[in-house]
C-alpha positions as CSV (number, residue, x, y, z in Angstrom):
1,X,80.7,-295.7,-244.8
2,X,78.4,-293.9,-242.2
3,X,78.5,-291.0,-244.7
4,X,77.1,-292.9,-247.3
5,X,74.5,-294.5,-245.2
6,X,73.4,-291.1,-243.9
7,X,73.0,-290.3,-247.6
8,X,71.3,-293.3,-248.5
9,X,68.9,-292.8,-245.6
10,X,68.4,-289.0,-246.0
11,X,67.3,-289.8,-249.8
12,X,65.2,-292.5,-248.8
13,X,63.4,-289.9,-246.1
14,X,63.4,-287.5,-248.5
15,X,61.2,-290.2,-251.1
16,X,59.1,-291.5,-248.6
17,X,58.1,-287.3,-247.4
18,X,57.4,-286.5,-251.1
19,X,55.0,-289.4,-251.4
20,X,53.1,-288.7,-248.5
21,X,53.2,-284.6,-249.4
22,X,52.0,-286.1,-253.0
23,X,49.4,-288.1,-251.3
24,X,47.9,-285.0,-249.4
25,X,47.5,-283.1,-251.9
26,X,45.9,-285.5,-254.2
27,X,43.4,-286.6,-251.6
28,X,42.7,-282.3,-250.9
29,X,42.3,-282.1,-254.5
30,X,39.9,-284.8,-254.4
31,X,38.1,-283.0,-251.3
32,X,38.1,-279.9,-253.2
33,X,36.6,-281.2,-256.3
34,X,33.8,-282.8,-254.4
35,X,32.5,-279.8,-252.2
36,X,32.9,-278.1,-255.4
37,X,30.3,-280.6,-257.6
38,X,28.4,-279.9,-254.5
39,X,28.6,-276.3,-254.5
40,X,27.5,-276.6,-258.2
41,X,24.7,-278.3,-257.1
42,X,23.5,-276.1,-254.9
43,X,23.9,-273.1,-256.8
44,X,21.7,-274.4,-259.8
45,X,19.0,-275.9,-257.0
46,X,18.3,-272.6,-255.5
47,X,18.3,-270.7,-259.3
48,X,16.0,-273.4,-259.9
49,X,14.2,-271.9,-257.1
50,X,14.1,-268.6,-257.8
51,X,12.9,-269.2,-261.2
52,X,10.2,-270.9,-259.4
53,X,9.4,-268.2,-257.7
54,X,9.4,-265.9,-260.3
55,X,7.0,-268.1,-262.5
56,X,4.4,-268.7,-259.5
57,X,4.2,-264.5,-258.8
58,X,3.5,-264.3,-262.8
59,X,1.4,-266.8,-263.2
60,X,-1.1,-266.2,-259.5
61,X,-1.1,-262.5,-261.6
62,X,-2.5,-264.4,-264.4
63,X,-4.9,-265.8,-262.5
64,X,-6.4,-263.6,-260.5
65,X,-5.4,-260.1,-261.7
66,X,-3.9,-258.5,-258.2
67,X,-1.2,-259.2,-256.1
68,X,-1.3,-259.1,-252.0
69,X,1.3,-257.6,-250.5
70,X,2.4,-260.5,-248.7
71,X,2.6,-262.2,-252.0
72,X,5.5,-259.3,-253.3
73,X,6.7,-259.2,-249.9
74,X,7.7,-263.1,-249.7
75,X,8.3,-262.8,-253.6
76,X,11.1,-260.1,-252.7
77,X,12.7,-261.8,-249.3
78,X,12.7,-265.1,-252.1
79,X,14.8,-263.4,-255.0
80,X,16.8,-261.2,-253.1
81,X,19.9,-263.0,-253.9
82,X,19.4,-263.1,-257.7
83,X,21.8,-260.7,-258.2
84,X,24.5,-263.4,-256.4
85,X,22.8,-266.3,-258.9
86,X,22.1,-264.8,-262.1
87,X,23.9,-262.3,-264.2
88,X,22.9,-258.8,-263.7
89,X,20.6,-259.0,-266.7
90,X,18.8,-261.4,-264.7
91,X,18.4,-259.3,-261.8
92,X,17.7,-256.2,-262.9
93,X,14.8,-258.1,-264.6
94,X,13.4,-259.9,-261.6
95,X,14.1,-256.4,-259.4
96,X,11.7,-255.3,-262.3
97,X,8.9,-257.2,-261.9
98,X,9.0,-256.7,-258.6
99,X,9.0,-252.8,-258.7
100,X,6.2,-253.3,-261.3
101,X,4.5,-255.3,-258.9
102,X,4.5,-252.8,-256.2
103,X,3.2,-250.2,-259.0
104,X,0.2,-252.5,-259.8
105,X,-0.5,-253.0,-255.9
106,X,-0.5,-249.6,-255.3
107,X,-2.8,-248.8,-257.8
108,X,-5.0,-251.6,-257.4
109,X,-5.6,-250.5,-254.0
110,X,-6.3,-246.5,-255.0
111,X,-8.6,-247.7,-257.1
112,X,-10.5,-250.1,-254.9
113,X,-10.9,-247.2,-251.8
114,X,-13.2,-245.1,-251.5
115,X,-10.8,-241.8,-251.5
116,X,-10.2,-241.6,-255.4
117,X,-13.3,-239.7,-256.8
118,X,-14.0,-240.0,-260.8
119,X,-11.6,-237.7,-262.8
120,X,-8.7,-236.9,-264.4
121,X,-6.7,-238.9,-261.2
122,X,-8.1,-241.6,-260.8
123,X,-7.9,-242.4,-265.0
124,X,-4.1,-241.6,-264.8
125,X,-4.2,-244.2,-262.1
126,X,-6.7,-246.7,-264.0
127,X,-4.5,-246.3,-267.6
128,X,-1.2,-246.9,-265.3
129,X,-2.8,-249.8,-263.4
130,X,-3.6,-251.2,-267.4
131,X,0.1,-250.9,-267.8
132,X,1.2,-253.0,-265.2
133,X,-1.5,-255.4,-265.3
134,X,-0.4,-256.1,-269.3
135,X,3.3,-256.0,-268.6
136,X,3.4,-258.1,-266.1
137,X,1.0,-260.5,-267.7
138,X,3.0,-260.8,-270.8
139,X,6.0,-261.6,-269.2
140,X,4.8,-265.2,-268.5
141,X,5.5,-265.7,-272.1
142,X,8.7,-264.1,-272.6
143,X,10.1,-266.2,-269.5
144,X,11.3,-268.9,-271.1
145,X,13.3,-266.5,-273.1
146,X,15.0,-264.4,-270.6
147,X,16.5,-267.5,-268.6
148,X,17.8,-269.3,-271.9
149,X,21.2,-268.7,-270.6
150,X,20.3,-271.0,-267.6
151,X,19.3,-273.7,-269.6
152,X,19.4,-276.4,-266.1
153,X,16.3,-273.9,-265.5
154,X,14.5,-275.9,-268.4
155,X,15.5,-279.2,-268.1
156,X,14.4,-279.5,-264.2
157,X,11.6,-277.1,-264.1
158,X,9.7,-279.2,-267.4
């Protein structure tokens, strides 16, 4: 008789541990899914961001025709992690705008000193200056387009 009662207690242990084991993991699966909504979240909120971002720098160029160098500065430390957010489509293309932006900085600036005398030079600089102004300038339009992929982008940012 004690043999079978040490069974019958062993297999009642041996219930009782796989219910609580069962119950752990349910309640870490629970845990997980939740930070993972979160993480979700998150991860949309700051693409939403840098979208933002990328709008504002496009549209202050449609506005005023320059860009500071604090402006593309801050506008680079923003989007540095695109290519962690978006696909590296994405990236390449904000990385663009910004090298495009540096371009039309530099040459706004060459232009605007006093060191660039009338010639050849200095309408190489004013046709490439032209280039970037209109490049970056249309890309306001083509925005929308580019980001389709994202489309939590539209919904929040409208």
């Amino acid at each position: 008789m004690d043999i079978v009662n040490m069974l019958l207690f062993l297999n009642i242990f041996q219930t009782i541990l796989l219910v609580l084991i069962s119950v752990g993991i349910a309640y870490l699966v629970y845990r997980s899914s939740r930070h993972s909504r979160g993480t979700r979240k998150s991860l949309n909120s700051r693409r939403r961001e840098v979208y933002g971002d990328v709008v504002r720098l496009l549209t202050m160029l449609g506005q005023t025709g320059e860009i500071r160098k604090e402006e593309l500065l801050d506008f680079r430390f923003r989007t540095l992690d695109a290519a962690l957010l978006f696909d590296a489509e994405i990236a390449a293309y904000i990385d663009e705008i910004y090298s495009r932006g540096v371009k039309l900085m530099s040459t706004h600036e060459l232009l605007n000193g006093t060191s660039l005398p009338v010639g050849e030079e200095r309408d190489r600089i004013t046709v490439e200056n032209a280039k970037q102004t209109i490049w970056l300038a249309d890309q306001l339009a083509k925005i929308g387009k580019k980001f389709e992929r994202y489309p939590d982008l539209k919904q929040e940012m409208s």
